[in-house]
C-alpha positions as CSV (number, residue, x, y, z in Angstrom):
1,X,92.8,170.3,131.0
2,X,93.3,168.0,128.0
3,X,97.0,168.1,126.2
4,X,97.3,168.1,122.4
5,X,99.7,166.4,121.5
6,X,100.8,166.9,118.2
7,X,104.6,166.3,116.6
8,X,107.4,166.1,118.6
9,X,109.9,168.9,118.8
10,X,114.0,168.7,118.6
11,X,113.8,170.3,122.7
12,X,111.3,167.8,123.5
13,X,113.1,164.8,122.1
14,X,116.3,166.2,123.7
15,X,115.1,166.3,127.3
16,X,113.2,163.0,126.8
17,X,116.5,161.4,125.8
18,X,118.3,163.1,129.1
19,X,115.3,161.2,131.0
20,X,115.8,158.2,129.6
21,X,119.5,157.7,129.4
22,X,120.8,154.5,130.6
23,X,117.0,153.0,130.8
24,X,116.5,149.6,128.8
25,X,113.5,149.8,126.1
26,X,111.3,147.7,128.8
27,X,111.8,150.4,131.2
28,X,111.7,153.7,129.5
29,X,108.1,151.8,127.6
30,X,106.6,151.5,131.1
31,X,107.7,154.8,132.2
32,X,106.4,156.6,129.2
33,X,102.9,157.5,130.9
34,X,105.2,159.1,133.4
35,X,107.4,160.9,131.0
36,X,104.2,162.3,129.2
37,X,102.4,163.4,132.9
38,X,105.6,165.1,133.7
39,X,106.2,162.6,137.3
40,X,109.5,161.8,136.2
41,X,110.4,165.8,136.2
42,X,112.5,167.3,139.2
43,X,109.7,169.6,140.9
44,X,112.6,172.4,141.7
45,X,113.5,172.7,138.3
46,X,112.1,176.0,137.2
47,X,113.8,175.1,133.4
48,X,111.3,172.7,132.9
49,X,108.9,173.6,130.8
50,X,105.8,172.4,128.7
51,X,105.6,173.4,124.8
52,X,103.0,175.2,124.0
53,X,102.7,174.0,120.5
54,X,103.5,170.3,120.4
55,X,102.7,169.7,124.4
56,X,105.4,167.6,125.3
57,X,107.9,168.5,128.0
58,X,111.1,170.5,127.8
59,X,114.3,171.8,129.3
60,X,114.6,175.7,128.3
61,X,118.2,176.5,128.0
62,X,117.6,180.4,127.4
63,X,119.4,183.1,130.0
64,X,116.3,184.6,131.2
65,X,114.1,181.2,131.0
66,X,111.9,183.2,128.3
67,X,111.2,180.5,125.7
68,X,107.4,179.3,125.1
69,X,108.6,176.7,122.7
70,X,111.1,173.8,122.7
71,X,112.2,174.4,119.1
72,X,112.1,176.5,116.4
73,X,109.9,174.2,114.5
74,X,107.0,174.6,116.9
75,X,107.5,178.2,117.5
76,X,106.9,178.7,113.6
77,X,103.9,176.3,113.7
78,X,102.3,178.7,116.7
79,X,103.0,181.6,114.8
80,X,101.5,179.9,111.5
81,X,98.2,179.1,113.7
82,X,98.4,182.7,115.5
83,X,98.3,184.1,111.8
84,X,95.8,182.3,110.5
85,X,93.5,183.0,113.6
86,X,94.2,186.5,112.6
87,X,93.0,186.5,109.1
88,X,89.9,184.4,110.1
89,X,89.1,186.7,113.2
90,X,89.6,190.0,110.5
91,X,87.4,188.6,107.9
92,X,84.4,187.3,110.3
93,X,84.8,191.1,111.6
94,X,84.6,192.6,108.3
95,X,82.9,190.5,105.5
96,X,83.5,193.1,103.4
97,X,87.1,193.2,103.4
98,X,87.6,190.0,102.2
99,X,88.3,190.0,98.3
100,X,86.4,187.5,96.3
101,X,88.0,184.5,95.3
102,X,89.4,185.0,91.5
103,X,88.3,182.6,88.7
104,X,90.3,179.8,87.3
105,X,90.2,177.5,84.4
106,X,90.2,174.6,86.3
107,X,87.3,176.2,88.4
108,X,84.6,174.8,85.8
109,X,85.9,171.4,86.2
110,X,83.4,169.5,87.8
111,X,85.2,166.8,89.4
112,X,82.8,165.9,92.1
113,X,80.3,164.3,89.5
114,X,79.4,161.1,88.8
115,X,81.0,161.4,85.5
116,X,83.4,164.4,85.9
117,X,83.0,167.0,82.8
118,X,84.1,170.5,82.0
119,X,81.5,173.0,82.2
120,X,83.3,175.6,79.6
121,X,84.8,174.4,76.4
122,X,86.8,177.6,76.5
123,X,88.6,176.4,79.7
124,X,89.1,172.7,78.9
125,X,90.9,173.7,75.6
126,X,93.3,176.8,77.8
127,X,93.6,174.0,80.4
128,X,94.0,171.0,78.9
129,X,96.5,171.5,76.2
130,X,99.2,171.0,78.8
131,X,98.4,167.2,78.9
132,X,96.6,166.0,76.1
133,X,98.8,167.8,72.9
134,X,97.6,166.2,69.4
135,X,100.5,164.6,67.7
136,X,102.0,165.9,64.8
137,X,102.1,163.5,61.4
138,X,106.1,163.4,61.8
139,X,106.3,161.8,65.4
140,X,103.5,159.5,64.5
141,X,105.6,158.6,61.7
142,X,109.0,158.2,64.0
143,X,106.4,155.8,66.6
144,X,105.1,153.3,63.5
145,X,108.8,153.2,62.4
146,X,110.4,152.4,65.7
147,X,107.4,150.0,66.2
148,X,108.1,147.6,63.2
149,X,112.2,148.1,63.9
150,X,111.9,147.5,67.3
151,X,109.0,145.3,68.1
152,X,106.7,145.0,70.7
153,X,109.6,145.2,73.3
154,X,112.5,147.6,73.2
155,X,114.9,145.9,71.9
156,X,116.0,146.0,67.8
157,X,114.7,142.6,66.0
158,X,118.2,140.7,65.3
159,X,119.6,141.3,61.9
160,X,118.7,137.7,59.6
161,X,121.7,136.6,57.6
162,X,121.9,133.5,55.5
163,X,124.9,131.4,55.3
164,X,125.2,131.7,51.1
165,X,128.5,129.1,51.6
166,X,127.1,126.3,53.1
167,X,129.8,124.1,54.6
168,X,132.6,125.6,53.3
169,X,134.2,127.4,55.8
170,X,136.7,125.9,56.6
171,X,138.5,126.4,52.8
172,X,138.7,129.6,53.4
């Protein structure tokens, strides 16, 4: 039987590390085919367990030894997938339960062309006035103007003064 292994759980990790402890990094790298067979597992331990969601091997710490799961992480992930079987299972069953998809403005964007396009002007104008708003003449106006005070960067342009009294300075 071939083991999916998908991400780690918080049990998983736990009993991994009570495996592990006191191993150096060379150790616990060459025992990690070991780890993920389940050889380094004491045989009489009935707690140990493997998850049935993320596939790696666990200590269950519940009273009655009940647990499928090594955290609550994967046992919301199994249900997720249990659901979604469900829905998929009723709907092959009977087609015409299922409710047609409704339509959306953004369904008659074709973004799959070559050159991607609306195919209803109606729904580019609904959709698209979100991101691409006209300006109005007033903030045009308050862009030239900060443009010509400020420059090309963002700083303001430094104020030019003249010196109208020449060397004389120090008289005063």
């Amino acid at each position: 039987m071939k083991i999916q292994y998908r991400e780690i759980g918080v049990g998983a990790i736990k009993y991994a590390k009570e495996l592990t402890d006191g191993m150096s990094q060379a150790e616990i790298e060459s025992n990690i085919a070991e780890l993920l067979l389940g050889e380094l597992n004491d045989p009489v331990d009935k707690r140990v367990k493997r998850c049935e969601y993320c596939g790696y091997w666990w200590r269950d710490d519940s009273l009655r030894n009940t647990k499928r799961t090594c955290s609550e992480d994967c046992r919301r992930s199994i249900k997720t997938l249990q659901r979604r079987k469900q829905r998929a299972d009723k709907v092959l069953l009977n087609p015409e339960l299922q409710t047609p998809k409704k339509h959306q403005l953004r369904d008659d964007y074709l973004w799959w062309l070559e050159y991607p396009c609306w195919a209803n002007e109606y729904s580019m104008l609904k959709y698209g006035w979100k991101f691409e708003r006209p300006m109005i003449v007033a903030k045009m106006d308050y862009v030239t103007n900060n443009d010509e005070m400020y420059g090309k960067g963002n700083r303001r342009k430094p104020r030019r003064t003249s010196d109208y009294h020449g060397d004389d300075k120090d008289k005063f």
